[in-house]
N, C-alpha and C positions, 0 to 999 in steps of 0.2 A: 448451532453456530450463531454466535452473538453480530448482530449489525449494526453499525454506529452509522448513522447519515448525516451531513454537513453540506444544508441546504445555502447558508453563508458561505462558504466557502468558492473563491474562483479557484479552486485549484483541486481539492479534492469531495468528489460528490459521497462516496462511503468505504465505509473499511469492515470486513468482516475476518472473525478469527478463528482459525483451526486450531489444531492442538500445537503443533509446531509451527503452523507458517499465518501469515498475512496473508488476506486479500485483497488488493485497494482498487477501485475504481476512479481514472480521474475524472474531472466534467470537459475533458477535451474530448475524450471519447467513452459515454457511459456504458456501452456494449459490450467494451472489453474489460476482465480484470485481469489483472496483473500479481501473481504471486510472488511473495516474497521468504524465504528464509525467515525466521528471529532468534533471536539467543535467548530473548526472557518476554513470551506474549504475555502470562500474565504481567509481568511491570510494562509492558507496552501498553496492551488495554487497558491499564489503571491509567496512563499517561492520558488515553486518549479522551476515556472516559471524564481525566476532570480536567481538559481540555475544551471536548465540547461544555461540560455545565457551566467553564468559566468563561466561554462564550472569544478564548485564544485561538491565535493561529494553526489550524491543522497540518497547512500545509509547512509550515516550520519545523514542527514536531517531527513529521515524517523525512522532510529531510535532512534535518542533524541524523535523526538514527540511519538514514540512508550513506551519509558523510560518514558515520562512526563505525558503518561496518556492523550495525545490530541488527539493521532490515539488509539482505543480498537479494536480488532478484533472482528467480529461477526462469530460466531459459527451457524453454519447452523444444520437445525436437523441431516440432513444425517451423518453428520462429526460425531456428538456424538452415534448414533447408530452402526458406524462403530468402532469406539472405544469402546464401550460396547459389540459387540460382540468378541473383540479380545480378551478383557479381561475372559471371560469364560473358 
């Protein structure tokens, strides 16, 4: 699994790639990642990759694809259980 880290960055600390999905970590909370869906990782990872070397906004990047619907989040069951209890 490839890891990109983005020690500049206030917003995103790193991003690693599965076959189909994202993993981002942000630096609001580095313990947790967060998975995302992609439509085309390898053109994302290309993205990211000469992002970080041209020393661009990460967190830009991630969220246009977030805006366009190329990164979706995946909602784990835990996440929604924990959300339906609080709503009680």
């Amino acid at each position: 699994m490839e890891k990109y880290e983005f020690p500049n960055s206030s917003a995103i600390h790193d991003i690693k790639f599965k076959e189909f999905s994202v993993l981002i970590t942000y630096t609001s909370n580095i313990d947790k990642e967060y998975e995302f869906n992609c439509q085309n990782v390898g053109k994302f990872e290309q993205l990211v990759q000469k992002t970080q070397e041209s020393d661009e906004s990460i967190g830009k990047l991630v969220n246009s694809w977030i805006k366009e619907n190329k990164l979706v989040a995946i909602t784990s069951t835990n996440d929604k259980e924990v959300e339906e209890s609080t709503e009680e």
